[in-house]
Gaussian input, Z-matrix of N, CA and C with variables (Angstrom, degrees):
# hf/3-21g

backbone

0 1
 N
 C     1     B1
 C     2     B2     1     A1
 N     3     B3     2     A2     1     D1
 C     4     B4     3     A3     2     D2
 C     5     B5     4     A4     3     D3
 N     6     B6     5     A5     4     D4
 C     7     B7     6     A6     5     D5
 C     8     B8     7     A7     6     D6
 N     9     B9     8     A8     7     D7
 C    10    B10     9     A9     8     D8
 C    11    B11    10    A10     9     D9
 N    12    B12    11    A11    10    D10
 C    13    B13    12    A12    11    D11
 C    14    B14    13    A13    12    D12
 N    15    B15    14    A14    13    D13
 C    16    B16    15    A15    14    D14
 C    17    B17    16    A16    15    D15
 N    18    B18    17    A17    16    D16
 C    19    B19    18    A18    17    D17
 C    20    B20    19    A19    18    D18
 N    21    B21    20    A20    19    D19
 C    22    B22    21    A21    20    D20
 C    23    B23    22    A22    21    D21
 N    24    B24    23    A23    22    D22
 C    25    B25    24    A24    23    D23
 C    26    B26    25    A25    24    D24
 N    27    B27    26    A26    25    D25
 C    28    B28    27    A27    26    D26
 C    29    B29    28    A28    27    D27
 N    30    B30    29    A29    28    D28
 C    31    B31    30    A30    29    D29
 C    32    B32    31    A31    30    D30
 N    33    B33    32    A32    31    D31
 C    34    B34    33    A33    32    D32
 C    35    B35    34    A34    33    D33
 N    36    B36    35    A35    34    D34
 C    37    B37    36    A36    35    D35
 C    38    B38    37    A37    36    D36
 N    39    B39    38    A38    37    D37
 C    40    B40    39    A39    38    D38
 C    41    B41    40    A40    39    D39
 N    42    B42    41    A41    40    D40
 C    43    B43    42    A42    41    D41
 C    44    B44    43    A43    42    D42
 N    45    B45    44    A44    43    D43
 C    46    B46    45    A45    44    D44
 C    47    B47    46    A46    45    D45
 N    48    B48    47    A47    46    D46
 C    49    B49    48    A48    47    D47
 C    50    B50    49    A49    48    D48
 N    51    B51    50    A50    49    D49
 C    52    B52    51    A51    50    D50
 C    53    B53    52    A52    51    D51
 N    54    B54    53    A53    52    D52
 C    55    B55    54    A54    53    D53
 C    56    B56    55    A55    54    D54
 N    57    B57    56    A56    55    D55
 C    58    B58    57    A57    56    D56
 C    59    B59    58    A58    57    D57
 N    60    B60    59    A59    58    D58
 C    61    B61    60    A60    59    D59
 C    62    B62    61    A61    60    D60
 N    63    B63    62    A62    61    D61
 C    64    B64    63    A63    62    D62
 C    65    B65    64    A64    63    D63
 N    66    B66    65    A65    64    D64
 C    67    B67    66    A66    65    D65
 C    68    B68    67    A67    66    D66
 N    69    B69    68    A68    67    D67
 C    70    B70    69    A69    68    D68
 C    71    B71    70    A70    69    D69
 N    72    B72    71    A71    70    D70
 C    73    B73    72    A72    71    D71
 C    74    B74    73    A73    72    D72
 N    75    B75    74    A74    73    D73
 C    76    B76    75    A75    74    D74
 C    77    B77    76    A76    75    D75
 N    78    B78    77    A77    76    D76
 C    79    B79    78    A78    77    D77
 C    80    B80    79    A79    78    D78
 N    81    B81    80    A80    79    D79
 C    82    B82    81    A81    80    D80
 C    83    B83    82    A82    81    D81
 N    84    B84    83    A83    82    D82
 C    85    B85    84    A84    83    D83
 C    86    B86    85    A85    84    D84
 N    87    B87    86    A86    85    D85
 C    88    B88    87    A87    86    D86
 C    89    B89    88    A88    87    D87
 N    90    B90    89    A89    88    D88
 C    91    B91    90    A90    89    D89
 C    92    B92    91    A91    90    D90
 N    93    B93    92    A92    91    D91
 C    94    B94    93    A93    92    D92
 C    95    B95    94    A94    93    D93
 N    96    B96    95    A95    94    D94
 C    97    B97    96    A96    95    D95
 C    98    B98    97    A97    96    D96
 N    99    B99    98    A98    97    D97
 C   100   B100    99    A99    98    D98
 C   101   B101   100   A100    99    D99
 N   102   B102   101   A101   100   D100
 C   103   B103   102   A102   101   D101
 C   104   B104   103   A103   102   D102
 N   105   B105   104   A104   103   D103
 C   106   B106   105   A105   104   D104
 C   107   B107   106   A106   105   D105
 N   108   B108   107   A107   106   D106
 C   109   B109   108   A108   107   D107
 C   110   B110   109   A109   108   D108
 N   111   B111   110   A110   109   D109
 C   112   B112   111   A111   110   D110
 C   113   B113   112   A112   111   D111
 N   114   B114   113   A113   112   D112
 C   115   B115   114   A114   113   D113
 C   116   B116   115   A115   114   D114
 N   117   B117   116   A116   115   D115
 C   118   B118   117   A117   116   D116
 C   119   B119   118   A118   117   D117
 N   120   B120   119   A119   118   D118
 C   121   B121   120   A120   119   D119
 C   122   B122   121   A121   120   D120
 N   123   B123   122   A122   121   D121
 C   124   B124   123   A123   122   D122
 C   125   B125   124   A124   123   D123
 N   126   B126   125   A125   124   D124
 C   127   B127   126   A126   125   D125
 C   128   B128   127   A127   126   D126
 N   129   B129   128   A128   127   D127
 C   130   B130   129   A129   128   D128
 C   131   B131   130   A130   129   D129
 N   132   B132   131   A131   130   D130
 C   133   B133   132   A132   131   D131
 C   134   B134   133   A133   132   D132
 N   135   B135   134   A134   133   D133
 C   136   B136   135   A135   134   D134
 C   137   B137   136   A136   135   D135
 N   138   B138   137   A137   136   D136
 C   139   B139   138   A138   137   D137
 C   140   B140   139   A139   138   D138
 N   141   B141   140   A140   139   D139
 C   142   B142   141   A141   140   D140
 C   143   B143   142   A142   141   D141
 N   144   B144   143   A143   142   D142
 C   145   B145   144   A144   143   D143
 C   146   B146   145   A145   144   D144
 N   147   B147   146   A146   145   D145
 C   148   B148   147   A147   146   D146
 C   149   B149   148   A148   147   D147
 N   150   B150   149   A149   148   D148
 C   151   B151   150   A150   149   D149
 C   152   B152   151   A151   150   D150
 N   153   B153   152   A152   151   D151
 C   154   B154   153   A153   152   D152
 C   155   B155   154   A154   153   D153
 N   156   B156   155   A155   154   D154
 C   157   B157   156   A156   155   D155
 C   158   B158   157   A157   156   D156
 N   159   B159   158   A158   157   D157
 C   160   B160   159   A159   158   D158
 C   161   B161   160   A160   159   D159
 N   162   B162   161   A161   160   D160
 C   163   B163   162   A162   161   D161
 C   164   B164   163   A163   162   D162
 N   165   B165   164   A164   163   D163
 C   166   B166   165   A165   164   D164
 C   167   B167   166   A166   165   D165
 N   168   B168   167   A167   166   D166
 C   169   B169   168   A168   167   D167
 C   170   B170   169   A169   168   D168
 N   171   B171   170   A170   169   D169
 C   172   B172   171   A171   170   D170
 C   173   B173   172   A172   171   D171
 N   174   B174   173   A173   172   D172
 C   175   B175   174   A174   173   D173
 C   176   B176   175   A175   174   D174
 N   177   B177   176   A176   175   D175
 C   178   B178   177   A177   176   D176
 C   179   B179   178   A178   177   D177
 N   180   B180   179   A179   178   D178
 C   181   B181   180   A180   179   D179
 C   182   B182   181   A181   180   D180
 N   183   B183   182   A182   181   D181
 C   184   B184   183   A183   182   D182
 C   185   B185   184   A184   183   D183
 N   186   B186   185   A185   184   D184
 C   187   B187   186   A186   185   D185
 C   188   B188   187   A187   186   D186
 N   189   B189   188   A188   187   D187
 C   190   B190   189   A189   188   D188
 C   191   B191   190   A190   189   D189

   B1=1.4617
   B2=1.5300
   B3=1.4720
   B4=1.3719
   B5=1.0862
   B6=1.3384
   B7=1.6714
   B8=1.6939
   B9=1.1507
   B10=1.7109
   B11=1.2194
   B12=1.3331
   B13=1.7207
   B14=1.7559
   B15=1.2356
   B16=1.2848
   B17=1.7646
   B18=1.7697
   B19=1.4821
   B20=1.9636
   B21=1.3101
   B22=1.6338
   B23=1.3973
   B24=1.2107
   B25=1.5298
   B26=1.2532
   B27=1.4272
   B28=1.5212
   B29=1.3421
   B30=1.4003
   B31=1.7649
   B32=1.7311
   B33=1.3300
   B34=1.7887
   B35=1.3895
   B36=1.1668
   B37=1.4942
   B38=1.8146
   B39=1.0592
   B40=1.6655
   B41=1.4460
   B42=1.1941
   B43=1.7514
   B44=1.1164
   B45=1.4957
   B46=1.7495
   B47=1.7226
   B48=1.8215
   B49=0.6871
   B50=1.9457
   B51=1.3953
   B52=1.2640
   B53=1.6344
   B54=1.0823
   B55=1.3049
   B56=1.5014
   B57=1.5099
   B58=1.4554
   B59=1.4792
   B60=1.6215
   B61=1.3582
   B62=1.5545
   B63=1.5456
   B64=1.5072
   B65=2.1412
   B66=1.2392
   B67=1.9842
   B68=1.4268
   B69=1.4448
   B70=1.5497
   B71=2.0334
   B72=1.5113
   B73=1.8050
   B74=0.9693
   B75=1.4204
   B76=1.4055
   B77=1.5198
   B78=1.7236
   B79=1.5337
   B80=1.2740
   B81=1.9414
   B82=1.2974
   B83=1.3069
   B84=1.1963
   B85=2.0212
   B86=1.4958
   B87=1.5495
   B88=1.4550
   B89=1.4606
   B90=1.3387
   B91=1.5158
   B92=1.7914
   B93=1.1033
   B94=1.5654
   B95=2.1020
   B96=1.1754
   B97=1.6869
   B98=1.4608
   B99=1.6597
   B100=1.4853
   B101=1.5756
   B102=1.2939
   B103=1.5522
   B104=1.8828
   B105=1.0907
   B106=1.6193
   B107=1.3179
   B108=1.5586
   B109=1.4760
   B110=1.6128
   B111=1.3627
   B112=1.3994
   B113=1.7303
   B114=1.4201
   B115=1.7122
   B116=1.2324
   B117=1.9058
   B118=1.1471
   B119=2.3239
   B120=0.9755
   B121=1.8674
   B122=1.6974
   B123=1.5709
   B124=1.5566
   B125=1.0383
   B126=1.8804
   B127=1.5990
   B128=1.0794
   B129=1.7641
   B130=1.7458
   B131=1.6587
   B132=1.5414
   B133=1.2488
   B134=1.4024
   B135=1.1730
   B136=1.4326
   B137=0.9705
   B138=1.7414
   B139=0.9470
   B140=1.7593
   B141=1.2527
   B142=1.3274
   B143=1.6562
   B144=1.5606
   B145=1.0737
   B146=1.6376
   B147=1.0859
   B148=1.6108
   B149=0.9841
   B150=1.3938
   B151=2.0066
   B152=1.3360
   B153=1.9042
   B154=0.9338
   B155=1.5747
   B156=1.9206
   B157=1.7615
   B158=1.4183
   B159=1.7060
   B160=1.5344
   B161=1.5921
   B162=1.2703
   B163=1.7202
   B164=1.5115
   B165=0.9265
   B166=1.3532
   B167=2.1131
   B168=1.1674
   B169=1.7770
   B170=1.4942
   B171=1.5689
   B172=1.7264
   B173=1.6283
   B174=1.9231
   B175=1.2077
   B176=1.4156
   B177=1.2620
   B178=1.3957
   B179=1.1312
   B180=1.4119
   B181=1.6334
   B182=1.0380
   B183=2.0204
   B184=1.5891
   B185=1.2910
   B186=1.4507
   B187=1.9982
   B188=1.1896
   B189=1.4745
   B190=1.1684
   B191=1.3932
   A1=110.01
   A2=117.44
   A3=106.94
   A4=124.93
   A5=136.22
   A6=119.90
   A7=105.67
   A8=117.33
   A9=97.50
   A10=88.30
   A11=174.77
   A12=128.52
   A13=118.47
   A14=127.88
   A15=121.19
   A16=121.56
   A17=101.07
   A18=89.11
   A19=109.79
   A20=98.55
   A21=96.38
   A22=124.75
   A23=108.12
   A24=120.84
   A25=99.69
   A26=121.56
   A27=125.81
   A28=134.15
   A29=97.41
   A30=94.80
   A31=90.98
   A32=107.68
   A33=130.75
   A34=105.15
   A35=102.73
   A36=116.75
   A37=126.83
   A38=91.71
   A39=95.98
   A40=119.15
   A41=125.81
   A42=127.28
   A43=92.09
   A44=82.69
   A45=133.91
   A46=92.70
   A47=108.86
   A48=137.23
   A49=130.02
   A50=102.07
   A51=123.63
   A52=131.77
   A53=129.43
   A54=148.15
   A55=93.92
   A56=106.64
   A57=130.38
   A58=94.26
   A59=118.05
   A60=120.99
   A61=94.70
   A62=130.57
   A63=104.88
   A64=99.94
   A65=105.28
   A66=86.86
   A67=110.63
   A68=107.58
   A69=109.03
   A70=115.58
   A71=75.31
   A72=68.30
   A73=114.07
   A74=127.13
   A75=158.08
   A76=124.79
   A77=116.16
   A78=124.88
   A79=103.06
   A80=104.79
   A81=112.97
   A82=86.39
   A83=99.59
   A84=120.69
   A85=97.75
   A86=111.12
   A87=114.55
   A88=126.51
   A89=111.28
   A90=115.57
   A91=110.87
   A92=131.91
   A93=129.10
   A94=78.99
   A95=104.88
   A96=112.57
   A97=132.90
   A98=110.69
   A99=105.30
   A100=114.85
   A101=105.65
   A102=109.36
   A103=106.61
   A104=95.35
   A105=94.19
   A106=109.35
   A107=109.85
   A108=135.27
   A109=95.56
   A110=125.67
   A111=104.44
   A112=102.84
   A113=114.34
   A114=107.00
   A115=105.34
   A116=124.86
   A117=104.72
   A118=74.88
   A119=97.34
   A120=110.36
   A121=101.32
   A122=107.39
   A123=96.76
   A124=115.17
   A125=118.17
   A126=117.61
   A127=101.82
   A128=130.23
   A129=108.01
   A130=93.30
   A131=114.16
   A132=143.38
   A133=133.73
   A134=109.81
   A135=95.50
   A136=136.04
   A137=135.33
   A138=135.64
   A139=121.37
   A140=109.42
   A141=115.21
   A142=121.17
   A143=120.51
   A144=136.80
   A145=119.84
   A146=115.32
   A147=100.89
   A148=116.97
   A149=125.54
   A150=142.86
   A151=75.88
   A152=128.05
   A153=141.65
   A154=89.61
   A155=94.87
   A156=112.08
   A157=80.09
   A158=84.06
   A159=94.37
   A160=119.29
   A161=144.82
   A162=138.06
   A163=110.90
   A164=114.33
   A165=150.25
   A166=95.84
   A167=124.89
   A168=108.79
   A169=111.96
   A170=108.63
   A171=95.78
   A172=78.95
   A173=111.52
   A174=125.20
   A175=121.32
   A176=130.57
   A177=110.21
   A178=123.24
   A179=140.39
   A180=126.83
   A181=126.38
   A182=98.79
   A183=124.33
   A184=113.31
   A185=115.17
   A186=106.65
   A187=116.08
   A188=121.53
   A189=122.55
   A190=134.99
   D1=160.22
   D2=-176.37
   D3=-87.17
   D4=145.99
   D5=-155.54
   D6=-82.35
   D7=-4.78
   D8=171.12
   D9=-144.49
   D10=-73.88
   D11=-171.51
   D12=-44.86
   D13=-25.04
   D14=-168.00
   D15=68.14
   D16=6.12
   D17=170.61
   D18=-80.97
   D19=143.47
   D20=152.14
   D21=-81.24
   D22=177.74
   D23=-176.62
   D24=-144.02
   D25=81.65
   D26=161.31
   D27=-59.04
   D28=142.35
   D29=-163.63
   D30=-76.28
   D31=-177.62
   D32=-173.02
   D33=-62.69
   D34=125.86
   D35=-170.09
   D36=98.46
   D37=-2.71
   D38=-168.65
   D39=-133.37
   D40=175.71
   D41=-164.74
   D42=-154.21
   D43=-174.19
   D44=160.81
   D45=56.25
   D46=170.42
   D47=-173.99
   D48=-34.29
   D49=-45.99
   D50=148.56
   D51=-90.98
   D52=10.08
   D53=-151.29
   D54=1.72
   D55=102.18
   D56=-152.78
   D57=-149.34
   D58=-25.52
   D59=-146.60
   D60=-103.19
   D61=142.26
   D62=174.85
   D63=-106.08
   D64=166.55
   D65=-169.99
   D66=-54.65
   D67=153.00
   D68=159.91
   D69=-68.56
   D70=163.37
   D71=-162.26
   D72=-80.98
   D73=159.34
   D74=-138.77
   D75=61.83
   D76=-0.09
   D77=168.29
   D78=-111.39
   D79=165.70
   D80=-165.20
   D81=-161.93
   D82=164.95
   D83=159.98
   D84=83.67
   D85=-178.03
   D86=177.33
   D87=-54.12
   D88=151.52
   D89=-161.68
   D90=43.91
   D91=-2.05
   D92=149.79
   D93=98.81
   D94=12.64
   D95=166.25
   D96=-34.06
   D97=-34.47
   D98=177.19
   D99=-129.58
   D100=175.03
   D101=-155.05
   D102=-109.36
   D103=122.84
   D104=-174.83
   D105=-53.65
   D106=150.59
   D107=-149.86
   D108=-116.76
   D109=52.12
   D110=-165.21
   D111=-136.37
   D112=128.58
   D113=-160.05
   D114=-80.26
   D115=-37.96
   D116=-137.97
   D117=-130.12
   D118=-177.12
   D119=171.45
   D120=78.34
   D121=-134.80
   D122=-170.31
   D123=-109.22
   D124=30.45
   D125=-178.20
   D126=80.47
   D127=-40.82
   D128=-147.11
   D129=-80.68
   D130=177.04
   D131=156.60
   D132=-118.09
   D133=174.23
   D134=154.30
   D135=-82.26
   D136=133.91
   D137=-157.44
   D138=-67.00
   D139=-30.85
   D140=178.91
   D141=-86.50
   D142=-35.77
   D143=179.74
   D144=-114.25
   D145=-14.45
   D146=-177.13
   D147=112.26
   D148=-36.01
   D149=-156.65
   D150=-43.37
   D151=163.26
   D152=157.21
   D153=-100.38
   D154=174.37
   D155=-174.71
   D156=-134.41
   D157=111.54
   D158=176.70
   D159=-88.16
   D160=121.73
   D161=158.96
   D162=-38.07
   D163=140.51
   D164=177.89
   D165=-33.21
   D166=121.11
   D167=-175.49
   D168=89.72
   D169=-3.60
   D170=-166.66
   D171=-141.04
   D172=137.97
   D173=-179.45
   D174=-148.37
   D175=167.49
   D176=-170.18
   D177=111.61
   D178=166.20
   D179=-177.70
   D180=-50.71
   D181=-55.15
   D182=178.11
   D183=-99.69
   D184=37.45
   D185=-177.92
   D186=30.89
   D187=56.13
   D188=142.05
   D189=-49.50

């Protein structure tokens, strides 16, 4: 955190005040900024990188 505003700067995947928080699902990357890219399973990703979580039959970047 910065020593005289007191904001943090959380690494990818994480938030809030203490970056304590990991993103809510379907966001990813810094500040939890972008929206998972994933067509088919439960939307979520990984929180730090993007990877989609593919369902069982569905493979590929975007679970196609």
């Amino acid at each position: 955190c910065h020593h005289v505003t007191g904001v943090c700067s959380c690494p990818p995947g994480w938030t809030g005040h203490d970056c304590k928080h990991p993103c809510s699902s379907g966001r990813w990357g810094q500040d939890c900024a972008n929206s998972c890219a994933c067509d088919s399973g439960d939307g979520g990703c990984d929180p730090a990188t993007g990877t989609c979580s593919c369902q069982p039959g569905f493979t590929g970047q975007h679970c196609q």
